[in-house]
C-alpha positions in Angstrom: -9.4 -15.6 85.2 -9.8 -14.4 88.8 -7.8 -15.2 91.2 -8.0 -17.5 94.2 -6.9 -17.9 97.7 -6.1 -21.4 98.3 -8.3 -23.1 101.1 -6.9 -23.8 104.2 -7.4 -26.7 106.5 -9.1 -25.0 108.9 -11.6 -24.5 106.2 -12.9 -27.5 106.3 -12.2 -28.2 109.6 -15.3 -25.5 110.2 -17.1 -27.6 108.0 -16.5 -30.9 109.7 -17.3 -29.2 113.2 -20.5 -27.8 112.5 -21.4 -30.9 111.0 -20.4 -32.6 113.8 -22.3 -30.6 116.0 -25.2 -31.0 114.5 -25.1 -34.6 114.1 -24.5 -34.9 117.7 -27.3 -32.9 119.1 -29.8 -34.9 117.0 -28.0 -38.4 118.4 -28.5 -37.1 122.1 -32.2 -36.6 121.1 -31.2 -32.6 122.4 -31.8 -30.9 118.4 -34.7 -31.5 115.3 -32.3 -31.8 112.1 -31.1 -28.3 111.6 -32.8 -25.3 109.0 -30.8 -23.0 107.2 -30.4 -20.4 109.8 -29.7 -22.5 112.5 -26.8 -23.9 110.6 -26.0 -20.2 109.5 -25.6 -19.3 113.3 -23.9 -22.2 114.7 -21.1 -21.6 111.7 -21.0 -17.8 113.0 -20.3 -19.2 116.3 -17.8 -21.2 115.4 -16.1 -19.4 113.2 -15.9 -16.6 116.3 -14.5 -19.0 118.3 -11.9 -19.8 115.6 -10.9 -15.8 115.8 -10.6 -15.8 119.0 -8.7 -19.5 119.2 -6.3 -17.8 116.7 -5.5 -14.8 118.9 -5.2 -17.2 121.8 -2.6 -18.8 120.6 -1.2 -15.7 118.9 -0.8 -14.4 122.6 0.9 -17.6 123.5 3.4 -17.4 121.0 4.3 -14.1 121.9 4.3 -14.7 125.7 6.7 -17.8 125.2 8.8 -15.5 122.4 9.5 -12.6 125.5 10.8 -15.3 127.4 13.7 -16.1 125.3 17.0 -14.6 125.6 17.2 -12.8 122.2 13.8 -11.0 123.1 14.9 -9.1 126.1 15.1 -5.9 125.2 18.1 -4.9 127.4 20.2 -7.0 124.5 19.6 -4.2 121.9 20.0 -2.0 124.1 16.7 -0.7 124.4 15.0 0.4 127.3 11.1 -0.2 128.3 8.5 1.9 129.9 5.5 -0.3 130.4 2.4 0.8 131.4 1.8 4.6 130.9 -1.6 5.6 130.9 -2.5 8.1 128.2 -6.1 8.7 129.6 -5.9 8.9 133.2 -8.7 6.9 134.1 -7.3 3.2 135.1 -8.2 1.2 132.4 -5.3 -1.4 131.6 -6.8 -0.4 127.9 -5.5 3.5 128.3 -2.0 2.2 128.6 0.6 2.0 126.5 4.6 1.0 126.6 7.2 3.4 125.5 10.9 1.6 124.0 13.5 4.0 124.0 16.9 3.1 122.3 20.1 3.9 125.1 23.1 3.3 122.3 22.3 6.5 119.9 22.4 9.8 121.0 18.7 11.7 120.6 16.4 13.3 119.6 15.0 10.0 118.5 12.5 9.9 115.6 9.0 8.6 116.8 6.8 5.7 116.0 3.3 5.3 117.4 2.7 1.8 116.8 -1.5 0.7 116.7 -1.6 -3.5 117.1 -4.4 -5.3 115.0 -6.5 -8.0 116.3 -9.3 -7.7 114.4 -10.0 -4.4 116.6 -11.3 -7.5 118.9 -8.6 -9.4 120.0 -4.6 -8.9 121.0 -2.8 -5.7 122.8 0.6 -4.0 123.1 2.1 -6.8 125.4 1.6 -9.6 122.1 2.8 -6.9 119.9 6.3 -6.3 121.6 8.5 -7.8 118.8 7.3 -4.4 116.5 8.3 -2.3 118.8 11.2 -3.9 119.6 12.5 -4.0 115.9 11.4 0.0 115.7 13.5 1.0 119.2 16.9 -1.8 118.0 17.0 0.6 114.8 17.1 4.3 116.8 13.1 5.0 117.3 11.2 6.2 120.5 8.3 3.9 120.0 4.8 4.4 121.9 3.5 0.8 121.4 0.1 1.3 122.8 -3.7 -0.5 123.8 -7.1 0.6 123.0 -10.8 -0.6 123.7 -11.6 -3.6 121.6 -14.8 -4.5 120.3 -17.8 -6.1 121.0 -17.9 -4.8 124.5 -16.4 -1.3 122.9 -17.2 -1.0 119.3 -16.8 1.9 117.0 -15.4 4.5 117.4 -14.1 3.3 120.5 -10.4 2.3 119.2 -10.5 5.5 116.6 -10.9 8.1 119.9 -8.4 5.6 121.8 -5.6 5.8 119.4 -6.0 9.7 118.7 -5.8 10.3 122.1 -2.5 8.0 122.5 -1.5 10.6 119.3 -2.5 13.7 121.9 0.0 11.8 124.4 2.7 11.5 122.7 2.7 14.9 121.1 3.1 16.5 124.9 5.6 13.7 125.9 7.5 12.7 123.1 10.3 15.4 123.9 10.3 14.2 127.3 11.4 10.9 126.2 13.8 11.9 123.9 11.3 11.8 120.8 11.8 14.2 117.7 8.3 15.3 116.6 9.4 16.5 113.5 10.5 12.9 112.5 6.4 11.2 113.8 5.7 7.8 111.8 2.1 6.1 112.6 2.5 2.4 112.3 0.2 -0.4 112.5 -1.1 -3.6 110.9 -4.7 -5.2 110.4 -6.8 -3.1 112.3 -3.7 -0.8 113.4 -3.4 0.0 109.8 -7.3 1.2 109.5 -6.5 3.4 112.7 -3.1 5.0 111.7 -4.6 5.8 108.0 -7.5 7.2 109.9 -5.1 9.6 112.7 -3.5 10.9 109.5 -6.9 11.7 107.5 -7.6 13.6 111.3 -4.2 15.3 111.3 -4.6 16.5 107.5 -8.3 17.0 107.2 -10.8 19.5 109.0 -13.1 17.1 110.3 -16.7 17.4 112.7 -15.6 14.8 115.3 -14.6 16.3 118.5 -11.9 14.1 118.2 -10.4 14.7 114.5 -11.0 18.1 116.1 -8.5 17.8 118.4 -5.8 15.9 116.4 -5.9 18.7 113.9 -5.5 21.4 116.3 -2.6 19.8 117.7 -0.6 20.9 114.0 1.7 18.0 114.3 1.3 16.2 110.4 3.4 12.4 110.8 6.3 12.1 108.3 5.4 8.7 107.1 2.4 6.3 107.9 3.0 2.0 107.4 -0.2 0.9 107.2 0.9 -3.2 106.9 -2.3 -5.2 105.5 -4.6 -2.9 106.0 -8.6 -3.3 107.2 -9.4 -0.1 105.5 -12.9 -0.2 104.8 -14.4 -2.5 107.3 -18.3 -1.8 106.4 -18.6 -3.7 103.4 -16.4 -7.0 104.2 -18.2 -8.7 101.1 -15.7 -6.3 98.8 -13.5 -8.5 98.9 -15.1 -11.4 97.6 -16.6 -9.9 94.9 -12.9 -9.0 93.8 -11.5 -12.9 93.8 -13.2 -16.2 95.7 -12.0 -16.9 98.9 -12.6 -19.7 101.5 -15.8 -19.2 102.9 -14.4 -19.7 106.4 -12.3 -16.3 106.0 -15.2 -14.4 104.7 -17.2 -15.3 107.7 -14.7 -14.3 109.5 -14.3 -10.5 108.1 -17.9 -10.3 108.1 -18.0 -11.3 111.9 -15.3 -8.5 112.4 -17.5 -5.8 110.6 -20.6 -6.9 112.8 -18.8 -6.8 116.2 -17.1 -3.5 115.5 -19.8 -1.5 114.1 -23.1 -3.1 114.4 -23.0 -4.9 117.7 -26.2 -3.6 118.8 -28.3 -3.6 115.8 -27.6 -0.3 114.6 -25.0 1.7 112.8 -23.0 5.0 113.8 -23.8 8.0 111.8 -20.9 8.4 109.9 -18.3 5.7 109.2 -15.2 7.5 107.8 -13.2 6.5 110.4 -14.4 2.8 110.1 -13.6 3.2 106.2 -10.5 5.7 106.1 -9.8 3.9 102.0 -13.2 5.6 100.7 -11.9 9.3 102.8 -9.0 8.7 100.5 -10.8 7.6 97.5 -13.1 10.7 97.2 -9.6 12.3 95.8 -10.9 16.1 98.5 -7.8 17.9 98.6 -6.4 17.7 102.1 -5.7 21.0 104.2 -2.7 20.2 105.1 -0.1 17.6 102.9 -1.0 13.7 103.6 2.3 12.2 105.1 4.1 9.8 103.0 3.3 6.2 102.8 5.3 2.8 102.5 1.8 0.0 102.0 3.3 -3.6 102.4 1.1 -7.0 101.6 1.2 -10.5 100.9 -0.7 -11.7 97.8 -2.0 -14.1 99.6 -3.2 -11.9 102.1 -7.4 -11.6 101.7 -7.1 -8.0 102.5 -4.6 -7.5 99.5 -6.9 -5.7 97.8 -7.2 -2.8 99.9 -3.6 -2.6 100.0 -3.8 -2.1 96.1 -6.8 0.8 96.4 -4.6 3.0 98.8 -2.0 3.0 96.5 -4.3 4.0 93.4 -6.1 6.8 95.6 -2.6 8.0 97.5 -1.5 8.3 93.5 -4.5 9.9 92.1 -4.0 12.6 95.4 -0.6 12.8 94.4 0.8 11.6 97.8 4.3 10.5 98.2 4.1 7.1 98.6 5.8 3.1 97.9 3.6 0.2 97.8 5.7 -3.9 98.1 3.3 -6.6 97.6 5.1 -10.0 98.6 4.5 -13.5 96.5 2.6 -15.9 97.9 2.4 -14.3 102.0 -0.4 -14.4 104.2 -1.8 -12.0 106.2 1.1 -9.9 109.2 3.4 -12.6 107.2 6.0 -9.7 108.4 5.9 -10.6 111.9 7.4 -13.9 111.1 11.1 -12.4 110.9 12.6 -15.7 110.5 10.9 -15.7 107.1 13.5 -14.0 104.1 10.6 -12.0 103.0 9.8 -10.8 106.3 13.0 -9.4 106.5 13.2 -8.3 103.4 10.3 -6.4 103.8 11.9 -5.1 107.6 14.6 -3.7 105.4 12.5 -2.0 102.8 10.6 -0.3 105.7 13.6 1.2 107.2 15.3 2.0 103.9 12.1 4.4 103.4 11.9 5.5 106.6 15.6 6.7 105.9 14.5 8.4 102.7 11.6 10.2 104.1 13.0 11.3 107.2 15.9 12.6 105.4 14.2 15.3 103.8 
């Protein structure tokens, strides 16, 4: 029997609103009864605006979370650098926040920490609470932005967070960071780009860029890629693998369009787009993958990609702990008033511990 994510409202919500539309353009006299691909595109559209409806209100919630006392980082003791261009060329987008802890002695180990979004939507500044939680438990964190799609689409966000990587390999020490103890972090789309700066960092690759990561000789320690993206050119996979709400595959397959294919054509290679089927291909690496911790809800459309990693970081023989979490949704960790949010919070740093220990 396969297995099935339970609709959502919203699900038919999308339903009732392109219906809706429809039935009011033709009541205004303003539309003919609509074909099959007009009611294809209208869907698409509002589906897009659901995405970015979500990450509205995503930003909101984090915007009204800084405000409360609990949230100010000067009650754990943690101290923020905002704004810290990595490329210096004024974009708000080349920016990124360092959170230095004040109440342990240093060399701190390091986090880069790579927000999702959809590689479309969100920033650093709704992504505080990670970084946050990182710098309250002893890390230097480099919380950081990067060009979203459409407007910037692959591999606009790969070269973006490789060169945050460059950054904080000459400024880490500065800050008080321990390079020797690096952990890439990231969720969604942060996930895809972290498990594609350590393929960079391990591999010999032709991209300038991978080029560049790999002749800086600094492997991470550990990569937490938290419900990963990880192959974002085929967003039918997943699908295929167990049913889900039609409103949610729209909305992957909108992600894949406006990251990669926004102008009618693809890029030449997408590795980096797809760092799962790097992975997959079982190519010895040239230097030893870092270890990783893989966390997911099953209830989490992207669980399945979770569940490859883990079978390809296996068949590599790469260190590395996968935690799949009953019935969770998708980030279901940034919710840390939930007990398996926290749980999962504890299982991260217990690794961490592990790994950095050796």
């Amino acid at each position: 029997m396969s297995e099935r994510l339970p609709d959502e409202p919203l699900a038919e919500h999308l339903g009732d609103l392109t219906d809706l539309a429809a039935a009011d353009g033709m009541a205004a006299g303003r539309a003919a009864p609509m074909d099959g691909a007009a009611v294809s595109w209208l869907r698409a559209q509002v589906r897009q605006r659901a995405h970015f409806g979500i990450a509205a209100f995503l930003r909101g919630l984090s915007l009204a979370g800084r405000v409360t006392p609990l949230a100010r980082p000067e009650r754990h003791n943690v101290e923020v650098i905002r704004d810290l261009p990595y490329i210096n060329d004024g974009a708000g987008c080349h920016r990124l926040d360092i959170y230095r802890p004040l109440d342990r002695r240093g060399p701190h180990p390091v986090v880069l920490y790579v927000h999702g979004g959809g590689f479309a939507t969100l920033s650093k500044d709704t992504h505080w609470l990670m970084a946050l939680l990182f710098a309250r438990a002893g890390y230097l964190v480099a919380n950081i932005n990067y060009r979203l799609a459409p407007r910037f689409p692959y591999p606009a966000a790969v070269i973006d967070s490789f060169a945050a990587f460059e950054w904080l390999c000459d400024n880490a020490e500065r800050f008080g960071g321990d390079l020797s103890r690096l952990v890439l972090a990231g969720e969604s789309a942060g996930a895809n780009l972290v498990t594609g700066l350590s393929i960079a960092a391990s591999y010999e690759r032709d991209e300038a860029f991978s080029r560049r990561v790999f002749d800086l000789g600094v492997v991470p320690r550990a990569v937490l890629p938290a419900c990963g993206l990880l192959q974002v050119s085929d967003p039918g996979r997943l699908s295929r693998k167990r049913p889900l709400p039609a409103w949610i595959d729209g909305v992957l397959s909108d992600i894949s369009t406006m990251y990669l294919r926004v102008d009618g054509t693809e890029p030449e290679s997408l590795d980096l787009a797809d760092p799962l089927c790097v992975l997959e291909r079982g190519l010895a690496p040239v230097r030893p993958l870092p270890a990783f911790f893989v966390t997911c809800g099953t209830r989490d459309p992207l669980l399945e990609d979770s569940r490859r990693l883990k079978r390809a970081l296996d068949a590599l023989g790469v260190r590395n702990e996968a935690c799949y979490y009953p019935k969770e949704i998708h980030a279901f960790h940034a919710m840390v008033w939930r007990r398996q949010a926290r749980a999962c919070w504890r299982r991260t740093f217990a690794f961490l511990r592990d790994v950095l220990a050796d």
